[in-house]
C-alpha positions in Angstrom: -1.7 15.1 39.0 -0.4 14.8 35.6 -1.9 17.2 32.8 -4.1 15.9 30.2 -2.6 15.4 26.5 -4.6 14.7 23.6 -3.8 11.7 21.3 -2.4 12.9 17.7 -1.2 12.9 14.6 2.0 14.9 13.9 1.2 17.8 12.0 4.3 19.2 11.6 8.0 18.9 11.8 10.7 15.7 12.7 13.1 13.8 15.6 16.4 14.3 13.7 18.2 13.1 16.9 21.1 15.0 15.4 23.8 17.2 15.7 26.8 18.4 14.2 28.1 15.3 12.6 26.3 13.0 14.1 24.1 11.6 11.1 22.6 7.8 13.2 19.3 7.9 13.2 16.1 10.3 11.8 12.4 9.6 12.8 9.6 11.6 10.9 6.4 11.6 9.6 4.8 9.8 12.7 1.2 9.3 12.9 -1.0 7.9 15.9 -4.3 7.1 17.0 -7.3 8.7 15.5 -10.1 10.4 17.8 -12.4 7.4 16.4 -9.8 4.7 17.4 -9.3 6.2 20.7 -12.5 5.9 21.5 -12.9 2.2 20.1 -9.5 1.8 22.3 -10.9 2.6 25.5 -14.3 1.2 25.0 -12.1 -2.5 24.7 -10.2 -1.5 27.6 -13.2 -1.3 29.6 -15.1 -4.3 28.5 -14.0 -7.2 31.0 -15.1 -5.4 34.0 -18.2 -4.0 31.8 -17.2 -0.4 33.5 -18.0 2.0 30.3 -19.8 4.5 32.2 -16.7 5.1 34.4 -15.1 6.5 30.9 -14.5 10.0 31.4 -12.9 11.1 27.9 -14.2 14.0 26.2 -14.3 15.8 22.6 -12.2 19.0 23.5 -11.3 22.4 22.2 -8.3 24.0 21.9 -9.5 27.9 22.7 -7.8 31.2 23.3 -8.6 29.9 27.7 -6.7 26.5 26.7 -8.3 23.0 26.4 -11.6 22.9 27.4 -14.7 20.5 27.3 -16.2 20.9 23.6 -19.9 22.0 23.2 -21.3 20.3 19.7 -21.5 23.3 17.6 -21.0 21.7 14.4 -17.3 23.6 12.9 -18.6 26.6 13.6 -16.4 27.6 16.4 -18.3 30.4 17.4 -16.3 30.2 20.6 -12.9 30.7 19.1 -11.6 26.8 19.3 -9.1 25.8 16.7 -8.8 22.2 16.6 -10.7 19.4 17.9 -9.1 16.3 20.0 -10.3 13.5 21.9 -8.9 14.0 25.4 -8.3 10.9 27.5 -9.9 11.5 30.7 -8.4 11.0 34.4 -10.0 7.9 35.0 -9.0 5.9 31.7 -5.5 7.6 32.2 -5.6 5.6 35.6 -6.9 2.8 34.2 -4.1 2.5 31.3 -1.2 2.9 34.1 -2.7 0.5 36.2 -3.5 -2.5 33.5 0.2 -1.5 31.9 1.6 -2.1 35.4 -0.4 -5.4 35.3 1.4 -7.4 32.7 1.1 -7.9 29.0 -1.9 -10.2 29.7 -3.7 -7.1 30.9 -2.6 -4.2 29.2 -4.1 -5.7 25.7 -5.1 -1.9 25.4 -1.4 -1.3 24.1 -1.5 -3.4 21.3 -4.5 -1.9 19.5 -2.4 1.8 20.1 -0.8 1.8 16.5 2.3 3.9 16.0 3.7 4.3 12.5 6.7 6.8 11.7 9.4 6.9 8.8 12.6 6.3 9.8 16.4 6.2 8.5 18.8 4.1 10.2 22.1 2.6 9.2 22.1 -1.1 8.4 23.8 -2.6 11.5 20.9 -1.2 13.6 17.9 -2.5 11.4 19.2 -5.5 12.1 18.9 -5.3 15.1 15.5 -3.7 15.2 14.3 -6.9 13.2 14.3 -9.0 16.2 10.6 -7.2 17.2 8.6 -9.5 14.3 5.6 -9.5 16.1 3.6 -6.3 15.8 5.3 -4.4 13.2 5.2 -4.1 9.6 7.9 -2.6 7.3 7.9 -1.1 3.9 11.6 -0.1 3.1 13.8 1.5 0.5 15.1 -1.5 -1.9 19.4 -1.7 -2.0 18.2 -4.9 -4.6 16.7 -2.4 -6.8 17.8 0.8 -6.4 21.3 0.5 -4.8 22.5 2.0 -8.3 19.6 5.4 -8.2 22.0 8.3 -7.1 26.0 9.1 -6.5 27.0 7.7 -3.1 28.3 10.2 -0.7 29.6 10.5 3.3 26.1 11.9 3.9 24.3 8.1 3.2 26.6 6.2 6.1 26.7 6.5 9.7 30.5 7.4 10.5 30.6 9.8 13.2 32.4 7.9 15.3 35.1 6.7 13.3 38.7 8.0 13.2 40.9 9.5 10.5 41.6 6.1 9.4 38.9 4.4 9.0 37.0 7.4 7.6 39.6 7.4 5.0 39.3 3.0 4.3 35.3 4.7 4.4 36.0 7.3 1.7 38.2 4.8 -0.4 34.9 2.7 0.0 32.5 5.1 -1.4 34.7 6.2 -4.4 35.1 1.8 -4.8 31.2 2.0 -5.0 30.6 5.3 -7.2 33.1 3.8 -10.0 30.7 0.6 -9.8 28.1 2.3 -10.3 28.7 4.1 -13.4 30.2 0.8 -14.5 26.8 -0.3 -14.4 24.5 2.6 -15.3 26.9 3.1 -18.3 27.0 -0.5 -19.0 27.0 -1.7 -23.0 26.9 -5.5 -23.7 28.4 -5.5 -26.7 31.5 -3.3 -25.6 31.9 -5.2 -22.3 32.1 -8.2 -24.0 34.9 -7.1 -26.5 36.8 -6.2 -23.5 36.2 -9.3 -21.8 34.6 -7.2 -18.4 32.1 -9.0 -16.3 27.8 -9.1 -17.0 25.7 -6.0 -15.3 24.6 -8.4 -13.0 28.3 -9.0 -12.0 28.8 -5.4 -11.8 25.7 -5.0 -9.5 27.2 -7.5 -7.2 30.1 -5.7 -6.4 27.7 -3.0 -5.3 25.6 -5.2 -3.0 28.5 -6.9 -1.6 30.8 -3.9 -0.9 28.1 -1.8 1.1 29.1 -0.7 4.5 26.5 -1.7 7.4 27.0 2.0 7.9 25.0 2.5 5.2 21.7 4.5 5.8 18.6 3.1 5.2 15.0 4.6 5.4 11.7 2.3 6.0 7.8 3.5 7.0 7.3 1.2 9.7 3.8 0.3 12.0 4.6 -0.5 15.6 2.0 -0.3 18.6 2.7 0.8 22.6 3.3 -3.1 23.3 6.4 -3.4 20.8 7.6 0.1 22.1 7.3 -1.1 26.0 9.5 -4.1 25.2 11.8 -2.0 23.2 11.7 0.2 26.0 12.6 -2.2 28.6 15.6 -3.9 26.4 17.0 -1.0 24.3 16.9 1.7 27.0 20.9 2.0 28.0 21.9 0.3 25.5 25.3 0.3 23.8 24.8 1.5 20.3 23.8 5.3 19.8 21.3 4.8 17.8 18.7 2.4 20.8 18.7 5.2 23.1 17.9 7.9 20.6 15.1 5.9 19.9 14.2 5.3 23.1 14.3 9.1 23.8 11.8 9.6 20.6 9.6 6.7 22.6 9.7 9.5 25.4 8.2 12.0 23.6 5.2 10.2 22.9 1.9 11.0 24.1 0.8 8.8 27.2 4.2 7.4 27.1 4.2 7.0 30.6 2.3 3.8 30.2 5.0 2.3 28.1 7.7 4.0 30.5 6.5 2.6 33.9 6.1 -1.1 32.7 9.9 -0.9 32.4 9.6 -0.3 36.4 10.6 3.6 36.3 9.0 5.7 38.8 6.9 8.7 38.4 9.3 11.3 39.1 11.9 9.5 36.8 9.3 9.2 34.3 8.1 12.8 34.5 12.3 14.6 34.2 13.0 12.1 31.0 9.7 13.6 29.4 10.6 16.7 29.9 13.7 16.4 28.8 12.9 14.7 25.8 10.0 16.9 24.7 12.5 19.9 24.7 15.2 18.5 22.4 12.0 17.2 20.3 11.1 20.6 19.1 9.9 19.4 15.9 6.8 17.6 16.6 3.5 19.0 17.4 1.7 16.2 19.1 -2.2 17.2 18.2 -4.5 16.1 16.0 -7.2 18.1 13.4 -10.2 16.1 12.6 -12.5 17.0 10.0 -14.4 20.0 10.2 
C-alpha cells in the first residue's frame, strides 16, 4: 500500500534538470492545489455516484510522531504540529487511480487539479510545447519588446550538444547580435541618417531575425493533471532532451501516479521512476502551509 502524500505548494527550492553544461530546461516556482480546492476536487469527483460519505480525507499534522489525523485546536499547536495539510485519504486515492484508468471521460477530476510553474526553455522546444492549447495558459518573457534589455551571452542558448564548430558559428552569432544591439540602444536619428544606416526598427529586425531557436526563453505557465497525462503519454521517450526532463519533473509530482498509469505503466514501474525522480529533485519540498 502506497504512503499517503499531502497536496502542496512548493515552499522552497527548483527542478534545474542540470548539470555541468547542460543548460536545456529549468522548472521553478511551482504551485498546486490548495487544501480548499482539494477538498472542492474530491467532492466533484464523488458526485455521480453521490458517494461523499465514502471520502476519507482528513486535515493533518505534521508532528515530531510524523503525519497524523489533526485535532481542531485553532493554531495553537499545543501538540507540537508544524504545518497543516489536507491529506487525500485511501479511498479517494483509489478512486482517482481507478477513474484515471477509466478514460478522459471519467477522470474529469484531473482537469480541475491546476498546476502552474515558471519555466525556461529554449525556443525550438516551446514550440513544441504549444501544441497542448487546451488547458494551459502562458504569460512569457517578450523577445518583441525586450530582445534588446541585457548583453547576450552563451549562458541564454541551449548549446550543449553542439561541437567545436558550430559553437564557434554560435559564438560568431552572439557577438552578430551584441553589436546589434548597441547599434540600437545607442541609436541617434540624426547621425544615422548622415551616414545613411538603416531606421531602429531596421536595426531591431536584425535582432529578431538572427535569434537562434537555441535561444532560452522563460514563461509562468498553468497546466492541470489532464494536459500532463497526455504529455505524459506522448513526450515520455522522446527524442529531444528537454521532453523527458519534463516528463521526469511530471514524476515528481504529488499523486503522479494517476497521471503515470493512464500512460499504461505498472505499479512497480511507476513506483522506481518516482523514486528515482524525487532523488535528483532535491529542490522541492512538496507541502503546503495554510494559514494559521
Amino acid at each position: 500500500m502506497q504512503k499517503r502524500r499531502s497536496i502542496i505548494i512548493q515552499i522552497g527550492g527548483s527542478l534545474d534538470i542540470l548539470k555541468g553544461e547542460r543548460k536545456m530546461i529549468k522548472l521553478e516556482h511551482v504551485v498546486l492545489a490548495s487544501s480548499e480546492q482539494m477538498e472542492f476536487i474530491i467532492e466533484g469527483m464523488r458526485n455521480p455516484m453521490n458517494s461523499w460519505n465514502k471520502t476519507d480525507s482528513f486535515n493533518g499534522c505534521e508532528t515530531y510522531k510524523g503525519i497524523s489525523k489533526c485535532l481542531d485546536c485553532d493554531g495553537i499547536r499545543e501538540c507540537g504540529a508544524v504545518n497543516k495539510y489536507l491529506i487525500v485519504g485511501e479511498n479517494d486515492h483509489s478512486l482517482m487511480q481507478r477513474l484515471s484508468n477509466a478514460g478522459t471521460d471519467h477522470r474529469k477530476f484531473m482537469r480541475m487539479l491546476p498546476v502552474y510553474v515558471r519555466i525556461t526553455a529554449p525556443l525550438y522546444w516551446w514550440k513544441e510545447f504549444d501544441t497542448y492549447k487546451v488547458g494551459t495558459v502562458a504569460n512569457s518573457c517578450s523577445t518583441m519588446h525586450k530582445i534588446q534589455a541585457k548583453e547576450f551571452t552563451m549562458d541564454d542558448f541551449s548549446c550543449e550538444h553542439l561541437d567545436i564548430r558550430t559553437k564557434a558559428l554560435l559564438e560568431e552569432t552572439i557577438k552578430a547580435l551584441n553589436d546589434y544591439r548597441k547599434l540600437y540602444i545607442e541609436y541617434n536619428a540624426d547621425d544615422f541618417e548622415i551616414k545613411g544606416c538603416p531606421s531602429k526598427k531596421d536595426i531591431w529586425w536584425q535582432m529578431i531575425q538572427l535569434l537562434p531557436s537555441s535561444y532560452n526563453q522563460t514563461r509562468n505557465v498553468m497546466m492541470n493533471y489532464e494536459v500532463l497525462a497526455n504529455i505524459y503519454k506522448s513526450r515520455r521517450g522522446h527524442k529531444l532532451d528537454e521532453w523527458c526532463d519534463f516528463c521526469k519533473w511530471i514524476e515528481t509530482l504529488p499523486y503522479s501516479e494517476i497521471i503515470m498509469s493512464s500512460s499504461g505503466l505498472d505499479l512497480n514501474s511507476i513506483n522506481a521512476l518516482q523514486g528515482a525522480a524525487r532523488n535528483s529533485g532535491k529542490g522541492y519540498i512538496y507541502k503546503r502551509k495554510t494559514e494559521d
